[in-house]
mmCIF file of the N, C-alpha and C atoms, coordinates in Angstrom:
data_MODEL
# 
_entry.id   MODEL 
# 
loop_
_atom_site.group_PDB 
_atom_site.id 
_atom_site.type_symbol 
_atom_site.label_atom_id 
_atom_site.label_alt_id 
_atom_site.label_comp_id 
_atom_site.label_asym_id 
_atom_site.label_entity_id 
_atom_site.label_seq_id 
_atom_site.pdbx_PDB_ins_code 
_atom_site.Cartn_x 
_atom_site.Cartn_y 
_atom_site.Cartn_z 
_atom_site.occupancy 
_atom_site.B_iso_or_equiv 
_atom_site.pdbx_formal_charge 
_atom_site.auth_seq_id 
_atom_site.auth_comp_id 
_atom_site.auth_asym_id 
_atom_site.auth_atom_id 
_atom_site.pdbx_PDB_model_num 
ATOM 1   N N  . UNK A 1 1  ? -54.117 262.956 -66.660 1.00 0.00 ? 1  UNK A N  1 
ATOM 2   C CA . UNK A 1 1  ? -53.148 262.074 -66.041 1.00 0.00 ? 1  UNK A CA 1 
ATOM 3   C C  . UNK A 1 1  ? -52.228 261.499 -67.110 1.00 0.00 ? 1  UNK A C  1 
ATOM 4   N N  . UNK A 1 2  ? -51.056 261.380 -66.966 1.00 0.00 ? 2  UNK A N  1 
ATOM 5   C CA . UNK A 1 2  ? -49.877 261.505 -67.848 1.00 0.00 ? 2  UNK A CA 1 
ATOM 6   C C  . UNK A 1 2  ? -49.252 259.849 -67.708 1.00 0.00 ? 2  UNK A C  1 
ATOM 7   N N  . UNK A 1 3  ? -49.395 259.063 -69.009 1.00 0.00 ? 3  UNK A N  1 
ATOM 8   C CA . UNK A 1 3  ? -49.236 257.522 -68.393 1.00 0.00 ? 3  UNK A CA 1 
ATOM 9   C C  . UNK A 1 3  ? -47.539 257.204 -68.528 1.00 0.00 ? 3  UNK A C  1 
ATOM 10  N N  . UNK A 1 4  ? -47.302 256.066 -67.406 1.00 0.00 ? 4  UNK A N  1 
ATOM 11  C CA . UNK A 1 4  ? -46.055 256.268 -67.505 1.00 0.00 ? 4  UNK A CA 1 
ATOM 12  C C  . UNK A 1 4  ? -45.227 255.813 -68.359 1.00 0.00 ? 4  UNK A C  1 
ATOM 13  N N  . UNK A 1 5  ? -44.044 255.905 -69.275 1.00 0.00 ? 5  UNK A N  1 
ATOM 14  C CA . UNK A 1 5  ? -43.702 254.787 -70.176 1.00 0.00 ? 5  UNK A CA 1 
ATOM 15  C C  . UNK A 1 5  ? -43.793 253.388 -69.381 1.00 0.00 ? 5  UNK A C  1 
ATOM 16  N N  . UNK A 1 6  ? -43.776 252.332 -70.587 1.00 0.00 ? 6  UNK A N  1 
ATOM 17  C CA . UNK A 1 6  ? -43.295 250.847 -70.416 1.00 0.00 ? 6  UNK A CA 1 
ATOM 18  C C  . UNK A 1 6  ? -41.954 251.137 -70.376 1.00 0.00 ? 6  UNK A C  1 
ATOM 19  N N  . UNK A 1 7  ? -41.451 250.385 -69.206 1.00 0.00 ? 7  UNK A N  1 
ATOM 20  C CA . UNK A 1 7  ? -40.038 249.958 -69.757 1.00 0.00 ? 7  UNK A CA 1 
ATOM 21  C C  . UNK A 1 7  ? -39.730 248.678 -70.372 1.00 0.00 ? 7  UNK A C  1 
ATOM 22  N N  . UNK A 1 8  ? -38.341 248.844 -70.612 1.00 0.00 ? 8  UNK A N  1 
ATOM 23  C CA . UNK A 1 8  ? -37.828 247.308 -72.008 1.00 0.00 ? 8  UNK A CA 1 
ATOM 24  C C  . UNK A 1 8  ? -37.089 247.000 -71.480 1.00 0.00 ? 8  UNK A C  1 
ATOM 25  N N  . UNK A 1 9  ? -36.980 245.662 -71.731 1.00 0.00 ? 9  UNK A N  1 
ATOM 26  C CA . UNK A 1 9  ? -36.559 244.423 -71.287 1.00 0.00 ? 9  UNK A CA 1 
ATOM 27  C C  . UNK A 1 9  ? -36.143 243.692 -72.863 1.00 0.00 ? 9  UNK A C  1 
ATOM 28  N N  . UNK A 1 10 ? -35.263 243.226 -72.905 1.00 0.00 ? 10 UNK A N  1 
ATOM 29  C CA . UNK A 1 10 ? -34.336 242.285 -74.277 1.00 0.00 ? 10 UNK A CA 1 
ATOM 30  C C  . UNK A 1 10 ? -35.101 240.796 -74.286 1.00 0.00 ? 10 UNK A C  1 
ATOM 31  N N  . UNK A 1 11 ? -36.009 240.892 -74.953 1.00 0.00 ? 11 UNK A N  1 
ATOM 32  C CA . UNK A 1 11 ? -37.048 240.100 -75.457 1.00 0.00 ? 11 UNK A CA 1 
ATOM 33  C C  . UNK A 1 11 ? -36.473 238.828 -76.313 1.00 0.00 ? 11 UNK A C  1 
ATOM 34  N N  . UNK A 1 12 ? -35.200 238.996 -76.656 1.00 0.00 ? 12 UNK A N  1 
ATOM 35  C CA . UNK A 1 12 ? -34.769 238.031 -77.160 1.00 0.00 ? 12 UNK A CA 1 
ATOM 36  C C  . UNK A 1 12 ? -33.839 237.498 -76.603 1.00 0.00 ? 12 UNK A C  1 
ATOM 37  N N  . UNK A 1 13 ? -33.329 237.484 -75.213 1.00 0.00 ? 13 UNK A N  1 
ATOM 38  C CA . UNK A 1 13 ? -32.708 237.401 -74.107 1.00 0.00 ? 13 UNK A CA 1 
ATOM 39  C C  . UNK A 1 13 ? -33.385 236.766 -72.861 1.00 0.00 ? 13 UNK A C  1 
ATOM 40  N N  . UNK A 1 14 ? -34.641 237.773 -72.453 1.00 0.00 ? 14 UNK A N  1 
ATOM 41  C CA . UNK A 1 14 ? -34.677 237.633 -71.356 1.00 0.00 ? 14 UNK A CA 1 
ATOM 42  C C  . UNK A 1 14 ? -36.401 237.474 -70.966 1.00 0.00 ? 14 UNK A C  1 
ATOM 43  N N  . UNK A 1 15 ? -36.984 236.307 -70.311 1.00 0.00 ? 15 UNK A N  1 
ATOM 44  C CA . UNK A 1 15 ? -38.144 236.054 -70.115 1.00 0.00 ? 15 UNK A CA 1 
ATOM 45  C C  . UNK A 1 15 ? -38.698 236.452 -69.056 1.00 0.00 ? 15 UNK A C  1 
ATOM 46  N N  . UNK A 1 16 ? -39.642 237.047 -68.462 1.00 0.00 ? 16 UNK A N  1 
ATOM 47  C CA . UNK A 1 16 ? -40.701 237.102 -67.050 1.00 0.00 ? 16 UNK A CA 1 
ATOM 48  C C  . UNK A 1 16 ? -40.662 235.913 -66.653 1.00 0.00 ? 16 UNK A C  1 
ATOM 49  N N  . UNK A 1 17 ? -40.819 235.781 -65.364 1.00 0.00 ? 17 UNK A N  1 
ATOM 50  C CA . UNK A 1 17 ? -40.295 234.509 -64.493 1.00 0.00 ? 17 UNK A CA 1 
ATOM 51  C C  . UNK A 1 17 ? -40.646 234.926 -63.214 1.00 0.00 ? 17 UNK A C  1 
ATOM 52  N N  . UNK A 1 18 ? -40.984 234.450 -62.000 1.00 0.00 ? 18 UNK A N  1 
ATOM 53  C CA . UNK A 1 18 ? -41.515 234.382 -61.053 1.00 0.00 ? 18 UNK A CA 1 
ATOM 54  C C  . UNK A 1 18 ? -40.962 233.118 -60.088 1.00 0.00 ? 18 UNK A C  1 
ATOM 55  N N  . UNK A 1 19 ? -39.767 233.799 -59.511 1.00 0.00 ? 19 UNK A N  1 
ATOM 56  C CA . UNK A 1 19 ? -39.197 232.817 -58.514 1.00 0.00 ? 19 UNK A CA 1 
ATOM 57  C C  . UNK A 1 19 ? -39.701 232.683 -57.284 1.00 0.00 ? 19 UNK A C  1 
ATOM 58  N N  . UNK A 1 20 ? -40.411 231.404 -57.077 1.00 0.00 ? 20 UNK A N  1 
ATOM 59  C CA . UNK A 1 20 ? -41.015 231.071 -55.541 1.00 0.00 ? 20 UNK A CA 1 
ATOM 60  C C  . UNK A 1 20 ? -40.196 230.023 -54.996 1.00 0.00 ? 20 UNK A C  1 
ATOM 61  N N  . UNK A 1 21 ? -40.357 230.452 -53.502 1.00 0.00 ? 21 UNK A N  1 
ATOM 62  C CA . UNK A 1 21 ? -39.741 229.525 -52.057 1.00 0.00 ? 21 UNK A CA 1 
ATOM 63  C C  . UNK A 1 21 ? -40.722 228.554 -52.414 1.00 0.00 ? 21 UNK A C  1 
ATOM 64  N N  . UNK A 1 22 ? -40.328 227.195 -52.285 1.00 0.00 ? 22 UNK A N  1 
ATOM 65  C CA . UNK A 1 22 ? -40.785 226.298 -51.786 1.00 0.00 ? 22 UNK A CA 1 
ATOM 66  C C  . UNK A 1 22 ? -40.978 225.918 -50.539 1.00 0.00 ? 22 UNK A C  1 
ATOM 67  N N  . UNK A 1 23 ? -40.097 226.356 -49.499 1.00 0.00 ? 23 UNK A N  1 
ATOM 68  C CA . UNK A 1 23 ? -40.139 226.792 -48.160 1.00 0.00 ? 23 UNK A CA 1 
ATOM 69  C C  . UNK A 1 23 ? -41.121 227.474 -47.815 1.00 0.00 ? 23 UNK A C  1 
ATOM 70  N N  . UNK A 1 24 ? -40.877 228.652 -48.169 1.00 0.00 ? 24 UNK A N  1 
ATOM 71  C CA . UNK A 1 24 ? -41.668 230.216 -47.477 1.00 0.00 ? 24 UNK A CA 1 
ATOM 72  C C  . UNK A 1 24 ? -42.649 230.556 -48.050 1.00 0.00 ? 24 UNK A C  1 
ATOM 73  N N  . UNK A 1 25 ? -42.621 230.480 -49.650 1.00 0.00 ? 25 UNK A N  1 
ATOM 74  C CA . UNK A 1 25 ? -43.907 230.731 -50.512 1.00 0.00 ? 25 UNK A CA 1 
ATOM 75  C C  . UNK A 1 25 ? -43.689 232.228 -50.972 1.00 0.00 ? 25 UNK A C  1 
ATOM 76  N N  . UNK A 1 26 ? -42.522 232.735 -50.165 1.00 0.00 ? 26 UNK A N  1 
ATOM 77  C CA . UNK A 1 26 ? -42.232 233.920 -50.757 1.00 0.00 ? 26 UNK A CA 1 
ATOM 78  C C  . UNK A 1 26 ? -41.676 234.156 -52.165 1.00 0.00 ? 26 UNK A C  1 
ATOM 79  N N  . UNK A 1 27 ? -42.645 235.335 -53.442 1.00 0.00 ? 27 UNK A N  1 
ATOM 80  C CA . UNK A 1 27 ? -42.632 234.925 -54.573 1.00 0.00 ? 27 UNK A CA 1 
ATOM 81  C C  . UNK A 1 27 ? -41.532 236.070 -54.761 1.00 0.00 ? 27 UNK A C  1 
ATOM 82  N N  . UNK A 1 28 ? -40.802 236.265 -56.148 1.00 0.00 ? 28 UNK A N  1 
ATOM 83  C CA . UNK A 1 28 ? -40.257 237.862 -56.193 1.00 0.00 ? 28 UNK A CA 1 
ATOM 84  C C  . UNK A 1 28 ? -40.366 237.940 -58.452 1.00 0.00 ? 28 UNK A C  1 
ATOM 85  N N  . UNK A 1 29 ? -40.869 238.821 -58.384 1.00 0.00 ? 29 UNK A N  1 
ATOM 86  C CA . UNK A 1 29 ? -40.775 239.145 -60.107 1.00 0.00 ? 29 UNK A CA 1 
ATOM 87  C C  . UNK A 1 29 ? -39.457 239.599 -60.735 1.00 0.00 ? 29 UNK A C  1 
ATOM 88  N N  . UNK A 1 30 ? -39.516 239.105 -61.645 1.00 0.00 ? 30 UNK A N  1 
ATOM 89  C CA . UNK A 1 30 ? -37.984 239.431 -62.539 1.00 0.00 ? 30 UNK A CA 1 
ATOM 90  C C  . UNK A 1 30 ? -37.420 238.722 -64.006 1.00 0.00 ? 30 UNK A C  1 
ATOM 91  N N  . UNK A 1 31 ? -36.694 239.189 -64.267 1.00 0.00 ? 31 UNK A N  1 
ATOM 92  C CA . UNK A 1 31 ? -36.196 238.092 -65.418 1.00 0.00 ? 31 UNK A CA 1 
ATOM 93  C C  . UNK A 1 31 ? -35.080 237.185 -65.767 1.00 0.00 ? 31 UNK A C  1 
ATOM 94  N N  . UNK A 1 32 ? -35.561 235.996 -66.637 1.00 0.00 ? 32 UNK A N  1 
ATOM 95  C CA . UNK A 1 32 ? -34.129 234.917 -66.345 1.00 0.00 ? 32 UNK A CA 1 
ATOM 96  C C  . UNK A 1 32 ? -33.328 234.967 -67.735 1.00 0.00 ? 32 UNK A C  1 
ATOM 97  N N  . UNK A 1 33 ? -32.301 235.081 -67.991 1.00 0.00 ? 33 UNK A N  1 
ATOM 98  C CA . UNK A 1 33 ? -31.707 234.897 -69.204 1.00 0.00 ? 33 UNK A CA 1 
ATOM 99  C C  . UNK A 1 33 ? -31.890 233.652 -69.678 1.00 0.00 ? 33 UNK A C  1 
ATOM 100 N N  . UNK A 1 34 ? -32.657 233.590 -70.629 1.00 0.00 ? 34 UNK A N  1 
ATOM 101 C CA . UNK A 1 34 ? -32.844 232.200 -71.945 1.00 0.00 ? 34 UNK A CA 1 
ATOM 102 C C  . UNK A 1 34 ? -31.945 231.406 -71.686 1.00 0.00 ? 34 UNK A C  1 
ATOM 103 N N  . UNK A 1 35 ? -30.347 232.127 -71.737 1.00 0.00 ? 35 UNK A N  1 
ATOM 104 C CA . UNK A 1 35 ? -29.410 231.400 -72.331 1.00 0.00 ? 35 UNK A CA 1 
ATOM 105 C C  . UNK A 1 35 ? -28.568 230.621 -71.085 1.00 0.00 ? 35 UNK A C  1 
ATOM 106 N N  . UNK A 1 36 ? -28.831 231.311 -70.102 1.00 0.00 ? 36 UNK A N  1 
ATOM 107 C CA . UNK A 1 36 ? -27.855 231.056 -68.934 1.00 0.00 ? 36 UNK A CA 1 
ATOM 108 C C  . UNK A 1 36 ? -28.541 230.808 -67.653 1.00 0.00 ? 36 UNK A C  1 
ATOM 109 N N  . UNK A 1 37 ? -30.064 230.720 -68.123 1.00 0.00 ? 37 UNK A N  1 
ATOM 110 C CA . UNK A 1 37 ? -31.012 230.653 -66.913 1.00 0.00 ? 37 UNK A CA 1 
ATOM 111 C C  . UNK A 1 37 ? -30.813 231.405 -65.483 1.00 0.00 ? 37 UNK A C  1 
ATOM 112 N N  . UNK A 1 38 ? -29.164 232.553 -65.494 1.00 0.00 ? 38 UNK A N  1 
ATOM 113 C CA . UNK A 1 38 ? -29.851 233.895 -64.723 1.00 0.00 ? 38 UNK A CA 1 
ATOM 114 C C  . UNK A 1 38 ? -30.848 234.201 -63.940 1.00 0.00 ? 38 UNK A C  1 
ATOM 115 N N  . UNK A 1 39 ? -31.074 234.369 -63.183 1.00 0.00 ? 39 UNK A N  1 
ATOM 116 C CA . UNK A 1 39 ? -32.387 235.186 -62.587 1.00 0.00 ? 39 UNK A CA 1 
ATOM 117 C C  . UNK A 1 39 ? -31.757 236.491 -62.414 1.00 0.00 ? 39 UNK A C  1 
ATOM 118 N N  . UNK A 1 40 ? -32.578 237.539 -62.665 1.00 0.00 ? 40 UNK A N  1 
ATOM 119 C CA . UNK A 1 40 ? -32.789 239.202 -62.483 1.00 0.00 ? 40 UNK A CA 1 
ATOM 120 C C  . UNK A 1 40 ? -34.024 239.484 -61.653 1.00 0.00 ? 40 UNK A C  1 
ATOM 121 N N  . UNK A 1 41 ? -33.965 240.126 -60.044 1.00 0.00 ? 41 UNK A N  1 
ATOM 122 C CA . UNK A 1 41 ? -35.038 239.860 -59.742 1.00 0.00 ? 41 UNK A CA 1 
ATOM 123 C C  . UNK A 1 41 ? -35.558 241.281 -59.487 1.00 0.00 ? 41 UNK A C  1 
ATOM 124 N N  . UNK A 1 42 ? -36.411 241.890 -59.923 1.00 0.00 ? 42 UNK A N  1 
ATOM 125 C CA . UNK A 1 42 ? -37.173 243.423 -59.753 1.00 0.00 ? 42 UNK A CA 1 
ATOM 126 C C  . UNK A 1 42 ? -37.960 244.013 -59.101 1.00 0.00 ? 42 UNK A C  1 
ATOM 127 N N  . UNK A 1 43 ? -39.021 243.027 -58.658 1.00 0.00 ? 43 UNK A N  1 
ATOM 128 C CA . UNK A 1 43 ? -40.064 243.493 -57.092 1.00 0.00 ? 43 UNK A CA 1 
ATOM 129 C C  . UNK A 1 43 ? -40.263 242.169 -56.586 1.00 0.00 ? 43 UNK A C  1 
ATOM 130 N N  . UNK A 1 44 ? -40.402 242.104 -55.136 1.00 0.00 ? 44 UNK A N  1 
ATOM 131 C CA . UNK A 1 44 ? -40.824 241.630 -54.426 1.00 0.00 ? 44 UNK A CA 1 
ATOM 132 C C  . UNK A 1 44 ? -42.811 241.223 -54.626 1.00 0.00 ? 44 UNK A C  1 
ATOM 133 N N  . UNK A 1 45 ? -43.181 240.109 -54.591 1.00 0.00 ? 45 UNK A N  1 
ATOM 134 C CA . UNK A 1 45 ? -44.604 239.909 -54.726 1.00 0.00 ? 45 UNK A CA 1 
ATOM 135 C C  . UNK A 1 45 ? -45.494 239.626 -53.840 1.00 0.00 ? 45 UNK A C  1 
ATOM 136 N N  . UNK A 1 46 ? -46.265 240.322 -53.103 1.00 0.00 ? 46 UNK A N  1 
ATOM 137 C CA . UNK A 1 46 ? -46.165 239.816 -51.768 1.00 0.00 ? 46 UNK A CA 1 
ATOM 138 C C  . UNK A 1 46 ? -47.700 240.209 -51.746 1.00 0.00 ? 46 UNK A C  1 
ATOM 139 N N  . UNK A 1 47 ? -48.496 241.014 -52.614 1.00 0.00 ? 47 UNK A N  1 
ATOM 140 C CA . UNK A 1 47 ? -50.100 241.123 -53.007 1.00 0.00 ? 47 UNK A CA 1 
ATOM 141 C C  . UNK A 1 47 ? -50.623 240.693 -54.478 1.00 0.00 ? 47 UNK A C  1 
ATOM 142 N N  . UNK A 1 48 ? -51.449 240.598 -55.184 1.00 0.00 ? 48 UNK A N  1 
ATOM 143 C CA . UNK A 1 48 ? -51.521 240.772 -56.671 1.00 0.00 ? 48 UNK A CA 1 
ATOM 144 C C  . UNK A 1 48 ? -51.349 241.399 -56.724 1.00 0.00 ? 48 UNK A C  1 
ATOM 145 N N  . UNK A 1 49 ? -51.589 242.765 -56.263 1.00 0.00 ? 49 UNK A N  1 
ATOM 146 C CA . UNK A 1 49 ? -51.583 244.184 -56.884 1.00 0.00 ? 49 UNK A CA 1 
ATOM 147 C C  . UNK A 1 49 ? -50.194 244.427 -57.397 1.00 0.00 ? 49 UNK A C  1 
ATOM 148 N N  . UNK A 1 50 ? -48.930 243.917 -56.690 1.00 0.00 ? 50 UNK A N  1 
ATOM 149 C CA . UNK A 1 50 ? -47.618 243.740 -57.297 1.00 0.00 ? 50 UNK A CA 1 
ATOM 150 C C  . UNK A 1 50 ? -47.603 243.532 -58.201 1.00 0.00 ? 50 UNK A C  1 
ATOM 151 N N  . UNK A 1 51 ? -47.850 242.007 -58.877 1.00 0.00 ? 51 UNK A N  1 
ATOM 152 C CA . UNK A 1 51 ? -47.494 241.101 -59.563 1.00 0.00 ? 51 UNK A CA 1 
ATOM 153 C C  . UNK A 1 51 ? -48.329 242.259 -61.164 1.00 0.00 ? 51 UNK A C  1 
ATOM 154 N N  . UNK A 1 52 ? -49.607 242.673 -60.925 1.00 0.00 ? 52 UNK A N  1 
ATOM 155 C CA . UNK A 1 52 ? -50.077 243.050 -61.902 1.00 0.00 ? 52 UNK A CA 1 
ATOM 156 C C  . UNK A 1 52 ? -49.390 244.879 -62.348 1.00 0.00 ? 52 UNK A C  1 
ATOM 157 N N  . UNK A 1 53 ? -48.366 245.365 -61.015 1.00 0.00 ? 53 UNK A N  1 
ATOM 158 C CA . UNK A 1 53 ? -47.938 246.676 -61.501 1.00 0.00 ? 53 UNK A CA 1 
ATOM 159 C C  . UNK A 1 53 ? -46.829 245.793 -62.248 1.00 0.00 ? 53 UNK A C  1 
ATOM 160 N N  . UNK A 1 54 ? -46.026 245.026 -61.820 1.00 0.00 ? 54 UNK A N  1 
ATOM 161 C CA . UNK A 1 54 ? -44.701 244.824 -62.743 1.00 0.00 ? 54 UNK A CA 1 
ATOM 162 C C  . UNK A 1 54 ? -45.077 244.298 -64.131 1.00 0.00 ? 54 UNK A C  1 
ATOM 163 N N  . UNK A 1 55 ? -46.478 243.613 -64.056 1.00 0.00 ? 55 UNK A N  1 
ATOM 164 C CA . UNK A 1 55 ? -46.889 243.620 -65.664 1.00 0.00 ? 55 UNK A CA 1 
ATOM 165 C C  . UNK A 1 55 ? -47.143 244.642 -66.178 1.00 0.00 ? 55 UNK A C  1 
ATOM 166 N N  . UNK A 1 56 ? -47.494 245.898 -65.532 1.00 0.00 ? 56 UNK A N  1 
ATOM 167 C CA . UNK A 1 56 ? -47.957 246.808 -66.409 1.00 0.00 ? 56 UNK A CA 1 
ATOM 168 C C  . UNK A 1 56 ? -46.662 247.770 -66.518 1.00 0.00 ? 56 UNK A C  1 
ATOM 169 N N  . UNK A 1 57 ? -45.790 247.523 -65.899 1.00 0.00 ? 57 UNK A N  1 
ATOM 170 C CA . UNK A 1 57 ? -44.387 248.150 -66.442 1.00 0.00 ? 57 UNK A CA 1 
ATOM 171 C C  . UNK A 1 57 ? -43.693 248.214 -67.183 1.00 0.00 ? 57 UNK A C  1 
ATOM 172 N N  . UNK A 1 58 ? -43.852 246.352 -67.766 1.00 0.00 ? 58 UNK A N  1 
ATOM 173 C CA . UNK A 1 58 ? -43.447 245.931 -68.444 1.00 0.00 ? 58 UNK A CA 1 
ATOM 174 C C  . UNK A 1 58 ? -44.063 245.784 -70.042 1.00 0.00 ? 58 UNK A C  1 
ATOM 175 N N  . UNK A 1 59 ? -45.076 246.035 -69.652 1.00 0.00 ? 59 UNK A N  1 
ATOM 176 C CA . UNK A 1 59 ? -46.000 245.772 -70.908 1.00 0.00 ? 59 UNK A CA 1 
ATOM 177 C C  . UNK A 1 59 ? -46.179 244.258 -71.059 1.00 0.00 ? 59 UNK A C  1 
ATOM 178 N N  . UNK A 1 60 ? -46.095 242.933 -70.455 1.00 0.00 ? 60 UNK A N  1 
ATOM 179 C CA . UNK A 1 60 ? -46.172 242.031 -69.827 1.00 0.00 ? 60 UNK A CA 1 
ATOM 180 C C  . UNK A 1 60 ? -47.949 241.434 -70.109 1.00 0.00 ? 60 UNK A C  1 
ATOM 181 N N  . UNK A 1 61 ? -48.007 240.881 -70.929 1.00 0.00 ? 61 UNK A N  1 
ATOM 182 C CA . UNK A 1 61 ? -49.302 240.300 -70.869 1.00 0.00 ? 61 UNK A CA 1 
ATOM 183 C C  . UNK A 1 61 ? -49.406 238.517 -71.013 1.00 0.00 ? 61 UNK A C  1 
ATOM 184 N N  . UNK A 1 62 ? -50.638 238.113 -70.645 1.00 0.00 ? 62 UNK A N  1 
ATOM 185 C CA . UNK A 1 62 ? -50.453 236.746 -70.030 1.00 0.00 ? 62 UNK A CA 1 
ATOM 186 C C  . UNK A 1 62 ? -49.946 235.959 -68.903 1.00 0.00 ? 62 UNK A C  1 
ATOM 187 N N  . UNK A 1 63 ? -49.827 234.629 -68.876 1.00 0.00 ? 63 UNK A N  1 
ATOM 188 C CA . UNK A 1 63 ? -49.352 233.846 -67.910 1.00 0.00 ? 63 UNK A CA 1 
ATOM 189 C C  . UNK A 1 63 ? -47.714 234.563 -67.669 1.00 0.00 ? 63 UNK A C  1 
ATOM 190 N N  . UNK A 1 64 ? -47.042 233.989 -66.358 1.00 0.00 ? 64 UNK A N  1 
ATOM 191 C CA . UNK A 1 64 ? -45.848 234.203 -66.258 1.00 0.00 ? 64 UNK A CA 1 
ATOM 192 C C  . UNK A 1 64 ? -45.450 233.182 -65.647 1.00 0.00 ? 64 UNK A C  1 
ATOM 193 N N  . UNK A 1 65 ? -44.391 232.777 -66.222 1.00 0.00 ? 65 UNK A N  1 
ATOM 194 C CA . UNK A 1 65 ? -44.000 231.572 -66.016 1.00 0.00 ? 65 UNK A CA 1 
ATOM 195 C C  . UNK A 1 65 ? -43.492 231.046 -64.040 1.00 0.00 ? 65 UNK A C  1 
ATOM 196 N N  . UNK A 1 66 ? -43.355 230.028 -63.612 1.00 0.00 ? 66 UNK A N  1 
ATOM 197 C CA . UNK A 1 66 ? -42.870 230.444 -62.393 1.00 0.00 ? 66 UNK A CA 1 
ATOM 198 C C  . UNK A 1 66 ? -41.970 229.265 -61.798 1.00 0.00 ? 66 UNK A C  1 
ATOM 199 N N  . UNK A 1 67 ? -40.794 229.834 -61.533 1.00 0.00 ? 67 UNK A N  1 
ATOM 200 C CA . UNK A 1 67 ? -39.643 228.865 -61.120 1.00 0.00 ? 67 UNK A CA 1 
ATOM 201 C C  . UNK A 1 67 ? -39.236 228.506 -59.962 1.00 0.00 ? 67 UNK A C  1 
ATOM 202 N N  . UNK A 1 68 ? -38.492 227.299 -59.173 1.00 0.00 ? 68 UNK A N  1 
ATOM 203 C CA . UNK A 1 68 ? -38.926 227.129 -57.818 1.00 0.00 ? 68 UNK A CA 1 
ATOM 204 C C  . UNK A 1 68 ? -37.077 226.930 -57.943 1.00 0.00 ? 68 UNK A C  1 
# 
């Protein structure tokens, strides 16, 4: 079985972030620009099993931060 690359993300730019409804509770994964607080949003989170593929896409380890 053939693993897939990580993809990259501008590490000196741009952080993992986890925007949740305060309303709905609906979460979505992505990244925010440092500089301009941006959101970039990339999957929808709606099981763990999400939340832990977009870490492993990313190469993503640890907490992730999460913004309302």
């Amino acid at each position: 079985m053939r693993k897939k690359p990580v993809k990259e993300y501008d590490r000196d730019v741009y952080q993992p972030v986890i925007l949740a409804s305060i309303c709905t509770g609906e979460q979505t994964a992505g990244f925010q620009n440092i500089h301009t607080g941006q959101f970039h949003g990339e999957c929808l989170i709606s099981k763990e099993r999400d939340l832990r593929n977009f870490q492993k896409q990313y190469g993503i380890t640890g907490e992730i931060k999460k913004i309302y």
